[in-house]
N, C-alpha and C positions, 0 to 999 in steps of 0.2 A: 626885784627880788620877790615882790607880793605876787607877781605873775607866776613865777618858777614854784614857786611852794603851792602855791594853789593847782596850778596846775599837776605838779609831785603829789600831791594830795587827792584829786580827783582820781590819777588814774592808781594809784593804792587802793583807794577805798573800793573803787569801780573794779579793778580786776579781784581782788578778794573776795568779793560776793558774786563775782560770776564765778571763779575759782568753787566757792560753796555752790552756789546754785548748781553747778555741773555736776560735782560731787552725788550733792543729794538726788538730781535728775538720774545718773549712772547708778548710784546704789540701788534705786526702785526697779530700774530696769534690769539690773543683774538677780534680784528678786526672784520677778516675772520670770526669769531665764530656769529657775529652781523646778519649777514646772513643766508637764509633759508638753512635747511639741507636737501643738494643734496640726491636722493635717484638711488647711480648709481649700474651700470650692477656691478659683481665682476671681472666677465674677465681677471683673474689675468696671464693668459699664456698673451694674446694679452695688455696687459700694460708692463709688463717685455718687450716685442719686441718692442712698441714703447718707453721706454726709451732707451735700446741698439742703434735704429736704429736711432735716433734723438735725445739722450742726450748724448751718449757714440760715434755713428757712424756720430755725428753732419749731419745728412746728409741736414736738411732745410738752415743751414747757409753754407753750401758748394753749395749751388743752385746760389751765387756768390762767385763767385770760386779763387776770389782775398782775398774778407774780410774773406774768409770760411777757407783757410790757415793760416789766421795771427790769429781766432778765436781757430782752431783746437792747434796751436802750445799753445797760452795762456792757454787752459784748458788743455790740459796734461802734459805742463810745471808745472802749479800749482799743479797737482798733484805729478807729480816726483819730484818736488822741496819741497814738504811737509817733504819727508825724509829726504832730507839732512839739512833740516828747524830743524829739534830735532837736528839733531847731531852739529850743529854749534852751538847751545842754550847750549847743554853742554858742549862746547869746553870753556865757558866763567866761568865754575866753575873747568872741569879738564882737565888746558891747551895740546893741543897735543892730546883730546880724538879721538879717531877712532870707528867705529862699528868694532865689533869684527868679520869680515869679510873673515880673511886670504888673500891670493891672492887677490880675487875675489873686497877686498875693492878700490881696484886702477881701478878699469873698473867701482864700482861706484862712487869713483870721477868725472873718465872719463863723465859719464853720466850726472852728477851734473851740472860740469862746461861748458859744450857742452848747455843744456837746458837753463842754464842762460843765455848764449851768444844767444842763438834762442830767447829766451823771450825779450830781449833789441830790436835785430832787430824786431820783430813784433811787438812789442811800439814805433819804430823808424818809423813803417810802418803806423801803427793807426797815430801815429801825423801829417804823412804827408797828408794820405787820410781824415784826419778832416780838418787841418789847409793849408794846401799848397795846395793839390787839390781841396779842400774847394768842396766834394761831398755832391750835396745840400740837400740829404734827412739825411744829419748828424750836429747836433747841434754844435755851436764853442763858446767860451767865455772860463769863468777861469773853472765850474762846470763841463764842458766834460772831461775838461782837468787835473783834481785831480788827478782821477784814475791813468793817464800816470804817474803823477811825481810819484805816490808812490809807479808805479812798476818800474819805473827809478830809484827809489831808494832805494828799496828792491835789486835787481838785484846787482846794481854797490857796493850796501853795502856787499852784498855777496863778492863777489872779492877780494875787500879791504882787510876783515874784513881775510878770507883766507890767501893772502899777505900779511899780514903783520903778521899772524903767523907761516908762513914757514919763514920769518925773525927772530921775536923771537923767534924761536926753532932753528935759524942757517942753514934752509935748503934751502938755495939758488940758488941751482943747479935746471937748468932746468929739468923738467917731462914731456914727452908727456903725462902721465894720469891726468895731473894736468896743460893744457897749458897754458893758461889764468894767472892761481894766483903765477906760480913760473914765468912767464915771467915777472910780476905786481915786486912778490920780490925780482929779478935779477936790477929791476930799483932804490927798496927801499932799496937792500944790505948794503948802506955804512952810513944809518942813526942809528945803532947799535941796540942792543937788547932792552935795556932797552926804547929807543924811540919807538921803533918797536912794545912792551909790551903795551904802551901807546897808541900807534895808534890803536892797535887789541878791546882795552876795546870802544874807541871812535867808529869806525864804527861796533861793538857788539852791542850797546847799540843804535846804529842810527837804526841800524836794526832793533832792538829788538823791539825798537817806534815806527818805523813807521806800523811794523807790525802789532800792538796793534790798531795804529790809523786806520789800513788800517780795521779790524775787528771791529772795533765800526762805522766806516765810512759805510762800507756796508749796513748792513740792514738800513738805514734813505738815502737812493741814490737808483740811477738806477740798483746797483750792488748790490739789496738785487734779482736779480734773479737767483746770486749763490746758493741762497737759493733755491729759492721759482719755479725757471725755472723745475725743474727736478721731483718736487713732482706737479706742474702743469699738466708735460707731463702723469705724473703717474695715476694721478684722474682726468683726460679729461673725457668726454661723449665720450661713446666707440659706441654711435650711430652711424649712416649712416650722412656722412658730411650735415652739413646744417639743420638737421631735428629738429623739432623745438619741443619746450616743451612745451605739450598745458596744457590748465588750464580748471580745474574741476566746470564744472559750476552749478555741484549736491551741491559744499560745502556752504549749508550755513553760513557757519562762512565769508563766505571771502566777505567783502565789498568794497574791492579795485581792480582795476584789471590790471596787466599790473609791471611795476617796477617804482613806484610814489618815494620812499625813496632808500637811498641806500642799508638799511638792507633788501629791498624789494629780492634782486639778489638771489642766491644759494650759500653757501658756496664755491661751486670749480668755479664759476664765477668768484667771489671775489680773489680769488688767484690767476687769470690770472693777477690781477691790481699789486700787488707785484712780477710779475716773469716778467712785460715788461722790458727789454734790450733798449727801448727808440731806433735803431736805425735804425729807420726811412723807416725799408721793406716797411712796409704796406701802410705807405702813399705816397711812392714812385711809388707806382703801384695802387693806388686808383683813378679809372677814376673820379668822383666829388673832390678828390683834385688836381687833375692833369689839371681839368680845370676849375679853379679857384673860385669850392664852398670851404663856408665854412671849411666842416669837414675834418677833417683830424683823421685817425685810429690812429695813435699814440697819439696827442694829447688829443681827445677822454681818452683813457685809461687813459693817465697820470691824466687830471683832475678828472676824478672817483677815481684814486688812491689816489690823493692829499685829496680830499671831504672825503673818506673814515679814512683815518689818522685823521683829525681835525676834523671829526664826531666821531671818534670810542675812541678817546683820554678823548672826552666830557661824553660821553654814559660809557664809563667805567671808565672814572675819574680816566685813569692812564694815564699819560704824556709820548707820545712818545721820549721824549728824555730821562728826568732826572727822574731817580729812586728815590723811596717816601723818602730812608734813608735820602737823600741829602739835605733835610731840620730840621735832627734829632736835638731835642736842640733849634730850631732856631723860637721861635713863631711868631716870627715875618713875617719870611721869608716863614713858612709854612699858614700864615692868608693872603698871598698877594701872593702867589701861590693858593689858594682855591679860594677868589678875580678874580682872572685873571681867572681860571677856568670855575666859574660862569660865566664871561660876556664874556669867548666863548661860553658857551654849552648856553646863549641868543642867540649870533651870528649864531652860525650854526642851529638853530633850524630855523632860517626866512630864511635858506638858499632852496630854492626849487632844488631838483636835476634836472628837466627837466623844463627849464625856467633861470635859474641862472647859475647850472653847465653846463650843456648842451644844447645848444639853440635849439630851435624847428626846425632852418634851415638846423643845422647839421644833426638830424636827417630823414627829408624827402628829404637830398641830396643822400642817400644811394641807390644806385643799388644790394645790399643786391650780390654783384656777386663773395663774397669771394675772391677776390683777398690779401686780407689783410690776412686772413686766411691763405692762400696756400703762402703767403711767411714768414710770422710769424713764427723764430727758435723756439717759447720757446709754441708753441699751444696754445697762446692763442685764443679767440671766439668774435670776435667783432660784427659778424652782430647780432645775438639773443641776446646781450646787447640793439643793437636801436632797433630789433623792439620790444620787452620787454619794453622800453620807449616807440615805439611808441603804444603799447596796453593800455597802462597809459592814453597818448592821448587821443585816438578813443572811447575804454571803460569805461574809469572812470570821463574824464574830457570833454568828447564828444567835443574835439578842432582837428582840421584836416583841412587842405588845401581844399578852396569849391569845387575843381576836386574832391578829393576824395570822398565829400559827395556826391558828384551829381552820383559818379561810385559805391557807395557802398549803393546808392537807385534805382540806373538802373539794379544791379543784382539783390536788394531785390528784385523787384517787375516782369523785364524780365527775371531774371538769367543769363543778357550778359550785359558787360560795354558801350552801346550803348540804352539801354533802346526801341530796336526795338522789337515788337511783339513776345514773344517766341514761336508763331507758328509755324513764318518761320525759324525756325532752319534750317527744312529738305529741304529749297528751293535749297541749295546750288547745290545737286543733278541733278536738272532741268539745270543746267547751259553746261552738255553735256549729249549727245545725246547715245554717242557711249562709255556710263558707264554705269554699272549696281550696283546700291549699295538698299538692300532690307534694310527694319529695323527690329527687331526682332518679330516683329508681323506677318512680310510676308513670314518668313522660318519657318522652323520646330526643324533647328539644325543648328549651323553655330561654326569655330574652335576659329576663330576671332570675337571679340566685338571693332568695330574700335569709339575708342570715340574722337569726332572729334574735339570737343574745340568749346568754341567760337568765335577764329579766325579763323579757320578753315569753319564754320558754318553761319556765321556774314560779317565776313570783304571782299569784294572783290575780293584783291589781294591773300588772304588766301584761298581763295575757288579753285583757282586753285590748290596748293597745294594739297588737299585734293580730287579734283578731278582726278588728274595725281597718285596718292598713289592707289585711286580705281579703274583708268584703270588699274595699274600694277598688284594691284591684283585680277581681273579678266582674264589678258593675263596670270597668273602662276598658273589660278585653285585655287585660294583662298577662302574658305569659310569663311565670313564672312557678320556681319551684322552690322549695327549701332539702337543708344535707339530711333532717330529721336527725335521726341518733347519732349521726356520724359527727355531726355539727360537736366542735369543743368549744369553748370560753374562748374570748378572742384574746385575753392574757394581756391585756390592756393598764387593769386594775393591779396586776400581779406584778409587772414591768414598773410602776409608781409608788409602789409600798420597796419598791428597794431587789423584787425578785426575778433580777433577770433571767434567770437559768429556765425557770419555768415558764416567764413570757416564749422565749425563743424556744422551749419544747414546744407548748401549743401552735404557736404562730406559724412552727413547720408542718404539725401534723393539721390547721386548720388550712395551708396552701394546697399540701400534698390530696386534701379531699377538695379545693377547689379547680383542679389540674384534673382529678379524676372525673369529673364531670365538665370539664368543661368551661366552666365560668367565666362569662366575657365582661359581665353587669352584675353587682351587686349591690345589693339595697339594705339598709340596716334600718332600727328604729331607736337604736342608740346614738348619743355623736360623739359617747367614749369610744365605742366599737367601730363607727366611721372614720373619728382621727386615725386610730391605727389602722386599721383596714387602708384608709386611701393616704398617709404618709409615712409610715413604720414599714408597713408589709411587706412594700418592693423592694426595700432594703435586703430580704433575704427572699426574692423570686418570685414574688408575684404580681402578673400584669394583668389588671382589669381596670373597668371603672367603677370606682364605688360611690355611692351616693346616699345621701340621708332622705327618708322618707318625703321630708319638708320641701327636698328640692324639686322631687319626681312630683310631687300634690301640685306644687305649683304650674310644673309644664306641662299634667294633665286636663287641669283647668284652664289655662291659656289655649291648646289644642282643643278645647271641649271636649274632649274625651270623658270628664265628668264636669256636670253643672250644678253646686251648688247651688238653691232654687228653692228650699222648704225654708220659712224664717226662725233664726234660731235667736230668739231675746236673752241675749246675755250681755252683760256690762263685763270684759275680758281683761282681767289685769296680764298682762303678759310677762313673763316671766324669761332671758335671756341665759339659756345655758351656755357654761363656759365653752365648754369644746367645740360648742356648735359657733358662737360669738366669737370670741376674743380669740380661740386656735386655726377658729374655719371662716371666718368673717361673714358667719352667714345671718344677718340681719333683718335685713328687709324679705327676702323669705317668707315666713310664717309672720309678718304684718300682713304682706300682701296675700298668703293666701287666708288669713282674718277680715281681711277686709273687701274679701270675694263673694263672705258670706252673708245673706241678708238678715239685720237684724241685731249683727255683731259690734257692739262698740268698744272702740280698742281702748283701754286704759294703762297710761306710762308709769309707772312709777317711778319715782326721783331719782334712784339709779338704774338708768336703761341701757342697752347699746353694750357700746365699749365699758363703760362705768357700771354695769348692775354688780349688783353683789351674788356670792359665788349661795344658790343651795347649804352647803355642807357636806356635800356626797363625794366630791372629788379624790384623788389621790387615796383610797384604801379609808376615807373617813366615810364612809356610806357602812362599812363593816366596824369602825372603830370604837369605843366610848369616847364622849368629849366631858374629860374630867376636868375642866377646869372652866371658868365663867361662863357666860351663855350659851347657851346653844346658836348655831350660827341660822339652822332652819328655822327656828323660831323667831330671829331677830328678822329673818326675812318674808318670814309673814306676816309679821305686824307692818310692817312697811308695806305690804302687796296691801293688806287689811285694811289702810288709811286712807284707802283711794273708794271703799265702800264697793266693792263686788260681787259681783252675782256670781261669779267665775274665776280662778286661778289657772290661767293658761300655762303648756310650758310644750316645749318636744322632744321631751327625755325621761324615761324612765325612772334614775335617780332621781331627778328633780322633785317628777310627779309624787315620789315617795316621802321626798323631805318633806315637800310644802304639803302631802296629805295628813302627813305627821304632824306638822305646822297648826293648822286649824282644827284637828283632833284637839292639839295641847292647848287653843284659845278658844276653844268651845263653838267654831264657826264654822263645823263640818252642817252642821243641817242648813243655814244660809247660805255658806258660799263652797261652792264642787271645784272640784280641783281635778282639770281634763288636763288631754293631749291635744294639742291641734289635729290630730288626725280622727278623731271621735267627735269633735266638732262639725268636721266636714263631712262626717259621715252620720249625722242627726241631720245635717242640710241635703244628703241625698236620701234616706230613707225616712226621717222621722223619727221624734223621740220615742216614740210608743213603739218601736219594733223593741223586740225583747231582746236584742242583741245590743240594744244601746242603756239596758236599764243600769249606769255604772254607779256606785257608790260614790260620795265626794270623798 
């Protein structure tokens, strides 16, 4: 009789929480379904390599190489522990069962009981990195902490539950294949069988629950990205990082523009919201939360996902938690559950997603500089979430910060954020003597189309740049030309504040003059105007090759074509712009053509590479005010500052501008100068004392 009830009882308890589990697994996904459908590459070799290499080879959560061990040991504990998860579930119907293993089953015990023991210490580890080191980009209360107790108690239950059936089967004697649970029943020996029987059914069945609970608990927590992380990784935009998804302005049907609702998103958007891990990469390394805007990347997500669940619960009138049966019988219970239904799906209907969920300050704190990206284990996409709200903004609801209007009627009308005559594009030229740079009207044939930017063209400090790029390539025999006046904004900066309409105006009339000439090669000195130039552009018809200055320096000097050879003493903090780093992977570049130069010492600062911290300039904040805590280019000069420089290296114009601003505001413009690599390399072929290189720090 004790067999039939226990057994009546297992599979009760067991199908009703896979019964929820499915429920709440199918509610997320009918969700997700609320959303437009993504129209992605197949790519199916290169998505297999990124889950391997980032689901299975965890390699984004080993980028912290502390939590990346205690995360590696948790996911293939849980998988090696899934096997011996069946066999101890039948151990509760045929006491003493074994896989039919032979030998071989004592080495997977070995395994079993070795993985458990690694699983408890890396829950012993999480607890402490949450609670006792209290690491601030990780949330603490009882909700963090669920998870630990119920692999605390899965784990210890395992042991136990072991232990005390190598007692009621009398086997007491120590096992090295089994150390743990015959050293557990060496202590439990002299409590007899029949007790021992009793103890095996109680921690069986602790386990058995918690297990149960632990699988209904998942998908409704941050631990539905067991699920959802690995089909995230799977169905990413196998685009080029950062490139954005424009919108079709042929379709008449569309009245809205931008992401006003949240069904507004794309399907595989919507999936990033269910595979966040919540644990805090991205806002850890987010320059506007790190100094004290608003947004925060994580948070972000979490409330689209939270908005998402009590919208999608409304709109499908199925309840994320309880299944419809659960009111079967009960008219009552089922008239006051429809009730309550109704006066959510009133509720979230007045809820505005950009305004309500979203504030408008979170999203114009954004430097769109992907750092959240590039630490995010599970891929998700946060920046094309804001600016997809901010196109809502700009597009549909014409609301925008008055910098931005005043910048995105200075390009309408000059084609430069300055609003100064687009005549004098080509004045920049005039500014030395001993350059020669033609436009394409005064050559015949040229290899290079150098398209110069509007900082480059416009700004000052930017024209020297641009003028030191075209001494060099005149000292290495370079053919090239520039559009001169014809040249417009690359619409780069215009397409990130949320203004599509005007990006793809420019974007066609800057192709339509690259087609009239010709352009096979083009060269920028920006790597805002590079990203889109070589991954945006061809989207709407243009084929060339475009390249950033940093690349062509460096294959000049590998060819000799120019030799660096005067010494230029400087101690070089180098400085990692986003678009050029994190969007273009272009790294070692301008180290290597730094360390070309004689005299140059390269100095790191603490966040380099993949990890530097963003300028300020990104995403429309090069034009925007930063109203709220620090300014982010100043936080990043005291950081360049700390390494003691002679020099503030960088290859971007913005940058140049923030960090010049930088040591203006810290008083360290007369000791330390703030170049381009391309004016560096070009003090090492003419010398500082030509008057072309007299620059301001």
């Amino acid at each position: 009789m004790w067999a039939v009830l226990h057994f009546l009882a297992f599979l009760a308890v067991t199908g009703y929480a896979v019964y929820l589990f499915a429920h709440l697994v199918y509610s997320r996904i009918a969700f997700i379904r609320l959303g437009k459908k993504a129209n992605l590459k197949k790519d199916l070799r290169l998505r297999i390599q990124e889950v391997l290499v980032n689901v299975f080879g965890q390699k984004k959560l080993l980028k912290d190489p502390r939590s990346g061990v205690m995360h590696v040991i948790m996911f293939y504990g849980f998988i090696i522990l899934q096997f011996g998860a069946v066999e101890l579930i039948i151990k509760g119907f045929v006491p003493g069962f074994a896989y039919p293993l032979g030998e071989a089953h004592k080495y997977f015990s070995l395994s079993q009981e070795i993985t458990t023991v690694l699983v408890l210490l890396a829950v012993a580890y999480a607890f402490y990195r949450r609670y006792i080191e209290r690491l601030p980009r990780l949330k603490r209360g009882l909700k963090p902490g669920i998870v630990l107790i119920f692999l605390s108690t899965l784990m210890i239950s395992i042991l136990l539950t072991l232990a005390f059936e190598q007692v009621w089967l009398g086997r007491t004697e120590y096992s090295a294949f089994a150390p743990v649970s015959t050293l557990l029943a060496g202590w439990f020996a002299g409590i007899g069988t029949g007790a021992a029987g009793g103890w095996f059914y109680l921690f069986w069945w602790v386990h058995l629950l918690t297990l149960l609970a632990f699988l209904v608990y998942v998908p409704q927590s941050k631990h539905a990205h067991l699920l959802f992380a690995p089909v995230n990784v799977m169905l990413r935009d196998t685009k080029p990082a950062g490139k954005l998804t424009a919108i079709d302005f042929e379709d008449e049907s569309q009245d809205v523009y931008g992401v006003g609702k949240i069904e507004d998103f794309r399907q595989n958007q919507l999936i990033d919201l269910y595979a966040c891990v919540e644990c805090g990469r991205c806002t850890s390394m987010c320059p506007a939360a790190g100094t004290g805007k608003t947004l925060s990347p994580m948070d972000l997500i979490v409330k689209l996902r939270d908005h998402l669940t009590e919208k999608g619960a409304v709109v499908t009138s199925r309840s994320p938690w309880v299944p419809a049966f659960a009111f079967a019988g009960n008219a009552q219970a089922e008239l006051a559950a429809e009730t309550a239904l109704a006066a959510a799906a009133q509720d979230v209907q007045n809820v505005r997603l950009v305004g309500d969920v979203i504030t408008e300050e979170e999203l114009w704190a954004c430097t769109t500089c992907r750092s959240c990206e590039d630490q995010c284990p599970v891929a998700n996409e946060h920046v094309e979430k804001i600016i997809d709200m901010r196109r809502y903004l700009v597009l549909t609801e014409g609301e925008m910060p008055p910098e931005a209007a005043r910048y995105f009627q200075n390009i309408e009308r000059q084609s430069n954020p300055w609003g100064i005559n687009r005549k004098e594009r080509v004045k920049w030229r005039e500014g030395r003597r001993d350059i020669h740079v033609p436009t394409v009207e005064e050559v015949e044939e040229f290899e290079y189309l150098f398209f110069v930017g509007s900082m480059g063209s416009f700004d000052a400090r930017s024209q020297k740049i641009a003028q030191s790029f075209a001494k060099i390539m005149n000292l290495a025999g370079i053919s090239f030309a520039i559009l001169g006046n014809e040249e417009r904004n690359s619409g780069d900066t215009a397409r990130r504040m949320g203004n599509e309409f005007l990006f793809q105006q420019l974007c066609q009339e800057n192709i339509a003059s690259f087609r009239s000439c010709n352009a096979k090669k083009i060269v920028t000195i920006c790597p805002h105007t590079y990203n889109t130039l070589k991954h945006e552009y061809p989207e709407f018809g243009l084929e060339a090759e475009v390249y950033h200055h940093t690349e062509l320096l460096l294959q000049w000097i590998e060819e000799e074509r120019i030799k660096p050879s005067m010494e230029v003493r400087e101690a070089v903090a180098y400085h990692d712009s986003c678009y050029l780093g994190r969007y273009n992977q272009l790294y070692d570049t301008p180290r290597k053509i730094l360390a070309s130069i004689p005299g140059v010492t390269i100095l790191e600062m603490e966040r380099n590479r993949q990890d530097a911290m963003c300028c300020g300039a990104g995403g429309g904040m090069m034009w925007l005010e930063e109203r709220q805590g620090k300014r982010i280019n100043i936080e990043r000069t005291e950081q360049a500052l700390r390494l003691n420089p002679t020099a503030i290296a960088s290859s971007c114009p913005y940058c140049l501008t923030m960090l010049s601003d930088g040591t203006k505001a810290k008083d360290a413009e007369d000791r330390v100068k703030t170049l381009d690599i391309v004016e560096i390399v070009e003090r090492s072929l003419v010398g500082a004392a030509h008057e072309g290189n007299r620059h301001p720090a």
